[in-house]
C-alpha positions as CSV (number, residue, x, y, z in Angstrom):
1,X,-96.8,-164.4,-77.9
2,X,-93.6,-164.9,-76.6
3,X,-92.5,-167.9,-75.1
4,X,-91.7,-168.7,-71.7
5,X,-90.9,-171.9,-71.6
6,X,-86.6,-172.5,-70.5
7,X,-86.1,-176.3,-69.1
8,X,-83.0,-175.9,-69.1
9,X,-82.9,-172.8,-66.7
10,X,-81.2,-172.4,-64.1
11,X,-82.7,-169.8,-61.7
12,X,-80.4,-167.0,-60.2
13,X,-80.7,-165.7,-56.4
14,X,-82.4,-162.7,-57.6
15,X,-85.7,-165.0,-58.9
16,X,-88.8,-165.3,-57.4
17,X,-90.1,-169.0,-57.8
18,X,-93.5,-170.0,-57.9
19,X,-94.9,-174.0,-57.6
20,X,-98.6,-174.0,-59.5
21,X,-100.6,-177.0,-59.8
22,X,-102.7,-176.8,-63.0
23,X,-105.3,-178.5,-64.8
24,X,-106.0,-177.4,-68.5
25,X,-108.8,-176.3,-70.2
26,X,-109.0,-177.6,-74.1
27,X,-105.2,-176.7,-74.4
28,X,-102.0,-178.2,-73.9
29,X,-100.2,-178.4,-69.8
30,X,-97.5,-176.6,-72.1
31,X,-99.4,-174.0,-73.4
32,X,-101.0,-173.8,-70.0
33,X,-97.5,-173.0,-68.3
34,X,-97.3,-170.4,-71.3
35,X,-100.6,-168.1,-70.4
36,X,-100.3,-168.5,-66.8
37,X,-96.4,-167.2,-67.0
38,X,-97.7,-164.4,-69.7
39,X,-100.8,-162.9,-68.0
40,X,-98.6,-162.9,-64.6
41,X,-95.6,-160.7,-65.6
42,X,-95.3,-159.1,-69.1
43,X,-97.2,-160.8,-71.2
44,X,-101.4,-160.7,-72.6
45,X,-103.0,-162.4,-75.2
46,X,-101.6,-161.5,-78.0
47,X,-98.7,-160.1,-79.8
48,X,-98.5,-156.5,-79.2
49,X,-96.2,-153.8,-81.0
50,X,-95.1,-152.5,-77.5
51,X,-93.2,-156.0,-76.2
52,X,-89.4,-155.7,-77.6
53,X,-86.6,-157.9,-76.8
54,X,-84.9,-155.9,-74.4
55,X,-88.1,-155.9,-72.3
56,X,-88.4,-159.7,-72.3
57,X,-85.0,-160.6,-72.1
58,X,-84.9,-158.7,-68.7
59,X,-88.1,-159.4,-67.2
60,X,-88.9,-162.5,-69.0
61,X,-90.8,-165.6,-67.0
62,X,-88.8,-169.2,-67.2
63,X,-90.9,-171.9,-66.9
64,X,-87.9,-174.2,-66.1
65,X,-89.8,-177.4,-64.7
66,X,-92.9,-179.2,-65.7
67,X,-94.6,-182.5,-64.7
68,X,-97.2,-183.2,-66.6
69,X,-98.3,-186.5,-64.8
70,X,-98.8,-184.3,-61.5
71,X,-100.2,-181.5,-63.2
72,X,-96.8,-179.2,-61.4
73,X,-95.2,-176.0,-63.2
74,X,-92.2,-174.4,-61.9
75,X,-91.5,-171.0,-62.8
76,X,-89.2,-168.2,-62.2
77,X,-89.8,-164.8,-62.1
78,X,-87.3,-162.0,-62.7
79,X,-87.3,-159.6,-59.0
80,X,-87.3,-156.9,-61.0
81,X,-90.9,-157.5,-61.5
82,X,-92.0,-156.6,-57.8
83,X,-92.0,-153.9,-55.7
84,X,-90.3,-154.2,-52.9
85,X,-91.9,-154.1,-49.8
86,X,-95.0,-154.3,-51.4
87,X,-96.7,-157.9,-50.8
88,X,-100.4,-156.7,-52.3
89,X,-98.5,-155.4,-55.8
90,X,-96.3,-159.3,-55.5
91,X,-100.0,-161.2,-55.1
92,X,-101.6,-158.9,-58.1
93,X,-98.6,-160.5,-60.1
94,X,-98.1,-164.0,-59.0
95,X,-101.8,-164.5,-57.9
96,X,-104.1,-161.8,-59.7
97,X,-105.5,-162.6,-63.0
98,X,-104.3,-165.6,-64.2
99,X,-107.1,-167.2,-61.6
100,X,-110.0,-165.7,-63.7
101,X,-108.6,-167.4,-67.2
102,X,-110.7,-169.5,-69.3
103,X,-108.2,-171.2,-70.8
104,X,-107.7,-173.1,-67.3
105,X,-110.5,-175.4,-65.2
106,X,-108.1,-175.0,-62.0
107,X,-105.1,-173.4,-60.5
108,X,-103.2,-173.6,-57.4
109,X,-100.3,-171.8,-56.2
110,X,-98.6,-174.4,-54.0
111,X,-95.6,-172.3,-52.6
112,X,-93.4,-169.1,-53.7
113,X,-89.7,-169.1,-53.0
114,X,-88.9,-165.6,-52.0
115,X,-85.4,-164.3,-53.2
116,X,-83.3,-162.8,-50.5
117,X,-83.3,-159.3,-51.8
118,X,-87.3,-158.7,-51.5
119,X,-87.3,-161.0,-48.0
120,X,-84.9,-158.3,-46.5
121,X,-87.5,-155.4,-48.3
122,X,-89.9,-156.6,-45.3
123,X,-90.0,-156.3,-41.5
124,X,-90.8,-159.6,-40.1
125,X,-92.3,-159.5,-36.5
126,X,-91.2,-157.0,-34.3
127,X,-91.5,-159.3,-31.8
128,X,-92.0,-162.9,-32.7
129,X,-91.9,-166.5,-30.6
130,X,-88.9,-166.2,-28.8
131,X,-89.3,-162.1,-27.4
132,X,-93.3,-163.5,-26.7
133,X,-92.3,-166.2,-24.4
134,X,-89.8,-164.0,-22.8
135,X,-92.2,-161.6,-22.0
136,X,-94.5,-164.6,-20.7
137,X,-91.6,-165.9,-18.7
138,X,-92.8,-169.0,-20.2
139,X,-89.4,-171.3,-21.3
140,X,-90.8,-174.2,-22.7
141,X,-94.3,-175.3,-22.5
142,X,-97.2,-174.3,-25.1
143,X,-98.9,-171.5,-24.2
144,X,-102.5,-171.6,-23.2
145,X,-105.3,-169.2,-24.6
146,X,-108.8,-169.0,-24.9
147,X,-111.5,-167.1,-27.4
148,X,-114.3,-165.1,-25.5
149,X,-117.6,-167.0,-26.1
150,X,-120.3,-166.4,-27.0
151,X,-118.6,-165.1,-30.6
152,X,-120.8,-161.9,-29.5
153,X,-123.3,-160.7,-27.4
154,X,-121.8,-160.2,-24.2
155,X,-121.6,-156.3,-22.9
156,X,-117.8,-155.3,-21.9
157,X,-118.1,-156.2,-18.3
158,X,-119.4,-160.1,-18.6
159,X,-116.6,-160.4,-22.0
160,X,-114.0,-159.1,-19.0
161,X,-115.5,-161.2,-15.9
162,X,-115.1,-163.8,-18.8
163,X,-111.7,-163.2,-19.3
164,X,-110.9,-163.1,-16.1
165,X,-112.3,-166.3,-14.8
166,X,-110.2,-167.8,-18.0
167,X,-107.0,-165.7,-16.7
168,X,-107.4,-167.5,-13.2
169,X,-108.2,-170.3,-13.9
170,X,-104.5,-170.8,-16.1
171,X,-105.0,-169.4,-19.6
172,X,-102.4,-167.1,-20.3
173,X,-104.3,-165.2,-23.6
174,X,-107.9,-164.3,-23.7
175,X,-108.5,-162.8,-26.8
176,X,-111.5,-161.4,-29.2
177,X,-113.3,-163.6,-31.8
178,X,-113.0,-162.7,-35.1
179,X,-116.2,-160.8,-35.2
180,X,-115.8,-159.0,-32.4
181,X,-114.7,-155.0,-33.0
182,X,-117.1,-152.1,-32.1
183,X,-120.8,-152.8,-31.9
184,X,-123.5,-151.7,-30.1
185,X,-123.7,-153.9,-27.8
186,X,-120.3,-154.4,-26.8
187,X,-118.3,-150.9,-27.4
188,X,-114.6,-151.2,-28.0
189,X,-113.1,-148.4,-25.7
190,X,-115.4,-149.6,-22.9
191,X,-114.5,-153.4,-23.8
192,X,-110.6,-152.9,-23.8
193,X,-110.6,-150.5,-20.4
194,X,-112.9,-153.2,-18.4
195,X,-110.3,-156.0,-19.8
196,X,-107.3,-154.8,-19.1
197,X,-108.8,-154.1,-15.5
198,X,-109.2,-157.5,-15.3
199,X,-106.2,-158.2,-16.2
200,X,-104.5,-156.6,-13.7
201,X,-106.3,-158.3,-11.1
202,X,-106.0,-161.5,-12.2
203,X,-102.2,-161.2,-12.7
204,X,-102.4,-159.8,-8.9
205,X,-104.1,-163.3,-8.2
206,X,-101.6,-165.8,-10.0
207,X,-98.6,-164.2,-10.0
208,X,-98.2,-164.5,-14.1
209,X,-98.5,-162.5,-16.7
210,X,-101.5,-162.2,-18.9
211,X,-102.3,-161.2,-22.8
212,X,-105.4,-159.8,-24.0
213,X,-105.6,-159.5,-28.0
214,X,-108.2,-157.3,-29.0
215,X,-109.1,-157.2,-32.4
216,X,-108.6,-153.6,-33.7
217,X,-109.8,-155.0,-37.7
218,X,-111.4,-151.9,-39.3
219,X,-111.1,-149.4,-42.0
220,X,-106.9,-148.4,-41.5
221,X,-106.7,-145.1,-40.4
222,X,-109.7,-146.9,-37.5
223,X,-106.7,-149.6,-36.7
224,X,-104.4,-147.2,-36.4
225,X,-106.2,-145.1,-33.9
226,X,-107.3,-148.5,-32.2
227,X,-104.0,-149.9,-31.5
228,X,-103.0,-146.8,-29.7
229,X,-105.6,-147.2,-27.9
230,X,-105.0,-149.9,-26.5
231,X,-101.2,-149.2,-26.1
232,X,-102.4,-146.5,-23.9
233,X,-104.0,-148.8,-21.9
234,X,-101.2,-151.4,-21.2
235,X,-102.0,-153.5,-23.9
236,X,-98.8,-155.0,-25.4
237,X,-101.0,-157.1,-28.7
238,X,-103.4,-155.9,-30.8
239,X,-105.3,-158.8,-32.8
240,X,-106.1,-158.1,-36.6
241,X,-108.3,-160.9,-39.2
242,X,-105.5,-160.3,-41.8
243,X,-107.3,-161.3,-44.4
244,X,-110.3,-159.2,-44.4
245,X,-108.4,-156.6,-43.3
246,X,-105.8,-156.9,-46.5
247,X,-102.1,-156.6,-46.7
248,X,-101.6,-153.5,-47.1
249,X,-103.6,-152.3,-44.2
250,X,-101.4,-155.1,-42.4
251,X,-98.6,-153.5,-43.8
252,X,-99.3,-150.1,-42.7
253,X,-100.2,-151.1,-38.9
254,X,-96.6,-153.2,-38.6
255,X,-94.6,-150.6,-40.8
256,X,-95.6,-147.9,-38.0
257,X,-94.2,-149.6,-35.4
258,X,-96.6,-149.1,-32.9
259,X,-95.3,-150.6,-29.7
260,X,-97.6,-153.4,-30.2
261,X,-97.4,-157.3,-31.2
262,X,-99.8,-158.4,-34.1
263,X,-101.8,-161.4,-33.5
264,X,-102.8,-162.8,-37.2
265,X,-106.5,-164.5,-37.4
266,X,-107.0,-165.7,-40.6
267,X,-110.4,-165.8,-40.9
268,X,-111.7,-166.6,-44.2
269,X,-108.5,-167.9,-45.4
270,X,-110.7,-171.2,-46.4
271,X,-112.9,-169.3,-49.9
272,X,-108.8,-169.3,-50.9
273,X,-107.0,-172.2,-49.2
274,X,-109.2,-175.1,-48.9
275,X,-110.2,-176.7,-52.6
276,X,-106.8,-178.7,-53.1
277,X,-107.1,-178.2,-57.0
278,X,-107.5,-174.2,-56.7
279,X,-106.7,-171.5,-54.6
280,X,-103.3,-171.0,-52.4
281,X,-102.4,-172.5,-49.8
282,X,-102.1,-171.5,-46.6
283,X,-98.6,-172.1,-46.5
284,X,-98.0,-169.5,-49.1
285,X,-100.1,-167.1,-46.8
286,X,-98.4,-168.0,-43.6
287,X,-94.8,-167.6,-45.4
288,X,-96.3,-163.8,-46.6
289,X,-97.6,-162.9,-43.0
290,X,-94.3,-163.7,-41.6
291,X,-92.8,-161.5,-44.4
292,X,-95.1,-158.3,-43.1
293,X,-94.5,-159.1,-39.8
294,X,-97.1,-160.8,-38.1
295,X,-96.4,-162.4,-34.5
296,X,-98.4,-164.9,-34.0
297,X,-100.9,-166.8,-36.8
298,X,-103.3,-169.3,-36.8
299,X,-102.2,-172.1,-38.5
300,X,-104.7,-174.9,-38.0
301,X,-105.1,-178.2,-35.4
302,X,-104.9,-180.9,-37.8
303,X,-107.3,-182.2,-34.8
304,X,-109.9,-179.8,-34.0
305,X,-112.7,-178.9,-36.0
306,X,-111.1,-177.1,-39.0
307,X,-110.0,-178.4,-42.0
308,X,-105.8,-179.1,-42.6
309,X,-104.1,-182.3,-42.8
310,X,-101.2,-183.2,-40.2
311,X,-98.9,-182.8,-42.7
312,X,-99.8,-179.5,-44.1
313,X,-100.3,-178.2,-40.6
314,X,-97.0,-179.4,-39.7
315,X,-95.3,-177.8,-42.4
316,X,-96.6,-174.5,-41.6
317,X,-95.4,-174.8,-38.4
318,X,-92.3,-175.0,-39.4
319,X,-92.2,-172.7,-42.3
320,X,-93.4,-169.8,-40.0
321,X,-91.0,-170.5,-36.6
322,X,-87.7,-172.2,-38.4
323,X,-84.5,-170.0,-39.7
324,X,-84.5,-172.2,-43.0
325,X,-86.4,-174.3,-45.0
326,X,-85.2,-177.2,-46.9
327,X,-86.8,-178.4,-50.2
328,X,-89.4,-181.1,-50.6
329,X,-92.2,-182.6,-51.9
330,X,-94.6,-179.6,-52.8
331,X,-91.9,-177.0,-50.5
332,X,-89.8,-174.7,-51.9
333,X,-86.6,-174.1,-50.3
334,X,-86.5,-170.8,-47.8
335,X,-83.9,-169.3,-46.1
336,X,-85.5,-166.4,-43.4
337,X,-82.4,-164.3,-42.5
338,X,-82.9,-162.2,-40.0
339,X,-86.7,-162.5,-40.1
340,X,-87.7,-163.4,-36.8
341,X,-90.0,-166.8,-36.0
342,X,-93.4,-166.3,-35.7
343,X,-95.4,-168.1,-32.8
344,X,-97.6,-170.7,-34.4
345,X,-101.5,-170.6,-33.3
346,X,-103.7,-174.0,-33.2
347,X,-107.1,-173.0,-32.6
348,X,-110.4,-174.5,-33.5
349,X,-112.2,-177.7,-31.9
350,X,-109.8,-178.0,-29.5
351,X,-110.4,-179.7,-25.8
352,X,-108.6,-181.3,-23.3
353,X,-109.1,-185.0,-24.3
354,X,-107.2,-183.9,-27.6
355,X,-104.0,-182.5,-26.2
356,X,-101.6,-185.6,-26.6
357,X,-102.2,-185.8,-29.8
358,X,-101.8,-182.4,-30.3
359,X,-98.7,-181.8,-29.1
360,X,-97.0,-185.2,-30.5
361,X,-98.0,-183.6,-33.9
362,X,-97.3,-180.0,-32.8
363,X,-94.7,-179.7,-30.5
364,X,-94.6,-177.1,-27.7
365,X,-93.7,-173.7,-29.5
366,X,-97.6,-173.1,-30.0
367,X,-100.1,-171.3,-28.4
368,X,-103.3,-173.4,-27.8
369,X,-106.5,-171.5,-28.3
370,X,-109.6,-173.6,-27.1
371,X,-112.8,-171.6,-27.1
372,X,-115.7,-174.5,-26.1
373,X,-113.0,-176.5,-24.8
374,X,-112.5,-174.1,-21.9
375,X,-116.3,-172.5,-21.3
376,X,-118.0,-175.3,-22.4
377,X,-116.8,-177.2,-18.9
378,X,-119.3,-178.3,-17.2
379,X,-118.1,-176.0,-14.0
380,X,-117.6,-173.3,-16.1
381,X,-114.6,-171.2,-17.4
382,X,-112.5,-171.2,-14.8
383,X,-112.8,-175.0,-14.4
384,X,-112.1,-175.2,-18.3
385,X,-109.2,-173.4,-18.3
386,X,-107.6,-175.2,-15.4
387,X,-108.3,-178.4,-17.2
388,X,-107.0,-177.1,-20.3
389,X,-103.3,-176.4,-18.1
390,X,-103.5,-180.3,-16.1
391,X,-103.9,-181.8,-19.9
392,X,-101.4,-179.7,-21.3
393,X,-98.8,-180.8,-18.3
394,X,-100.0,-184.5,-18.6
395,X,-99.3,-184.6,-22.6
396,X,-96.5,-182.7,-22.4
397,X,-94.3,-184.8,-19.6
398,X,-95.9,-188.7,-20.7
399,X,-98.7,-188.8,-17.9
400,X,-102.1,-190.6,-19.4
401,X,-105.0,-188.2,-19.3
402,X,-107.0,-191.1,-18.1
403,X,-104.3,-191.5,-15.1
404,X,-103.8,-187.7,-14.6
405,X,-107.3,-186.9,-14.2
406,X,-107.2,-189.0,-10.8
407,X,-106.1,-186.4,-9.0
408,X,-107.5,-183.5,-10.4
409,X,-111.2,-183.9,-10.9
410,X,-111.2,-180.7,-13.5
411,X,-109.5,-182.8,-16.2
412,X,-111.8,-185.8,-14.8
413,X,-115.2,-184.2,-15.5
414,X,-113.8,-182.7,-18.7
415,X,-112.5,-186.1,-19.8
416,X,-115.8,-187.7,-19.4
417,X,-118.0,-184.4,-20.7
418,X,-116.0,-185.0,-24.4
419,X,-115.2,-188.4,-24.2
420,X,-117.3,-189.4,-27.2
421,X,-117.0,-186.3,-29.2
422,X,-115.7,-186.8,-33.2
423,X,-114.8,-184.4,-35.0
């Protein structure tokens, strides 16, 4: 077999880079560095009569840093291994097989550097943060959403009363949970015409603008017809579980350029993110969505009820909204171009008691998604979603909840209905 490993390497603009964390199984870290840069790009298990040097020369892996104490492997892949354009064909490389070898107990692909050439082979976001608050004529405070509950079950006119009585009472998204499309009991086309009726009225009754996200997820050509759809019904977003769904269907819905944003739910990014030995991270997702083209993604709370470190939430906040990212511990340098910022999501467990903290770990370029945390009020959804808006304005401007909630007997009865809840 051919060997991969080039400390001394110095990778070129044209490389794609990839940070592993690996843990051996009865072979050397060395060796491990060896079979995971083979089985990824042109290499198998053993010598074959079809390799010549002209072939590895050009499209060669360099392993050009290892640390053994951390378990971390550095290694650079010639772009002329991936298709450009083509994220499913880069993930079969960089995170297909070599997941599945014996030879290793656990693997995790920490972050991928993406060279310049195959960044400017994708979109980006048709539409992104910045064009999203625009259209919101929202300048500088988080945007407020909320997830239709229950999950399922409702018929489409109590899921658009619900929406509604979450548009008036200050939410500016109401969108579909993830298991939400077209059943029975529930019908999409009925579902989105009822909404978007509500949604007229209840931008009649506040004077703002409103965002429903229905989730079109189904078989492509299904999207496809979905999105228009709702397009032809005054929708402006479409919502989409990216993951289920699969790039390429993602690809295909954003390449078409349907006149519609793409709200990314990344429901069951956890069977691949969450084991910290194995898996990829959700930074290397959220870096690949925002290379389709995504608009806005969930990224986590740090404070709610999913799992995700401040840290690691933090950082991909910033990976998905900022024009360049420097290098650090366990972050690979990126520099975006032209691709546009995406609008980071933070959904999950999320109330009004937690919005200081929140935001001081957050910031304000986010849109808040509390599901429980606005119908779970003990006046109901509208009450919710107003105290969802008085906690956001108290975190946000250096008022105490405690102090806030004086004078507005929303955030008062929500304060007291969660103040002993842990998540």
């Amino acid at each position: 077999m051919q060997g991969y490993l080039n400390l001394g390497y110095e990778p070129t603009k044209e490389d794609l880079i990839c940070e592993f964390y690996i843990e051996p199984n009865r072979i050397t870290f060395e060796k491990a560095c060896e079979e995971i840069a083979a089985e990824s790009s042109i290499g198998t298990w053993t010598d074959i009569c079809t390799m010549n040097r002209k072939i590895g020369e050009k499209l060669g892996p360099r392993i050009f840093f290892i640390d053994k104490k951390k378990k971390i492997a550095k290694i650079a892949y010639p772009g002329e291994l991936f298709e450009p354009g083509n994220m499913a064909q880069i993930y079969s490389s960089i995170a297909g097989n070599i997941f599945g070898m014996k030879c290793l107990n656990n693997l995790r692909l920490i972050d991928i550097q993406f060279p310049e050439y195959l960044r400017n082979s994708f979109p980006g976001p048709k539409y992104g943060l910045h064009e999203i608050r625009k259209s919101m004529n929202i300048v500088n405070r988080p945007l407020l959403g909320t997830i239709i509950k229950p999950k399922v079950g409702l018929d489409p006119l109590m899921h658009a009363q619900v929406a509604y009585n979450a548009w008036v009472g200050g939410c500016d998204v109401v969108k579909d949970d993830e298991n939400l499309t077209n059943q029975s009991f529930n019908p999409f086309e009925k579902r989105i015409v009822e909404t978007f009726r509500r949604r007229e009225m209840a931008e009649r009754a506040t004077g703002e603008r409103k965002i429903y996200l229905a989730n079109i997820t189904a078989e492509t050509r299904e999207m496809i017809r979905r999105a228009r759809f709702v397009k032809r019904h005054g929708g402006e977003f479409v919502m989409i579980d990216v993951l289920t769904a699969g790039f390429s269907a993602l690809q295909t819905i954003r390449n078409l350029d349907l006149g519609v944003a793409i709200h990314a739910h990344r429901a069951m990014h956890a069977a691949i993110t969450r084991n910290p030995k194995h898996g990829i991270t959700m930074l290397v997702l959220a870096k690949s969505y925002r290379l389709v083209g995504v608009d806005s993604l969930h990224i986590g709370t740090a404070v709610g009820k999913m799992e995700g470190s401040k840290v690691d939430v933090a950082e991909i906040e910033e990976e998905v909204e900022q024009k360049k990212v420097n290098a650090r511990k366990d972050v690979l340098v990126q520099d975006w171009g032209k691709i546009k910022p995406v609008l980071a999501v933070c959904s999950g467990g999320l109330y009004p008691n937690l919005m200081p903290s929140l935001i001081k770990n957050m910031g304000t370029d986010i849109l808040i998604q509390a599901g429980g945390g606005v119908h779970g009020h003990p006046d109901g959804t509208t009450a919710g979603a107003t105290a969802m808006r008085q906690a956001i304005f108290a975190a946000q401007y250096g008022y105490s909840l405690k102090e806030y909630a004086k004078d507005h007997p929303e955030l008062a009865k929500a304060l007291k209905k969660w103040k002993d809840i842990k998540m």
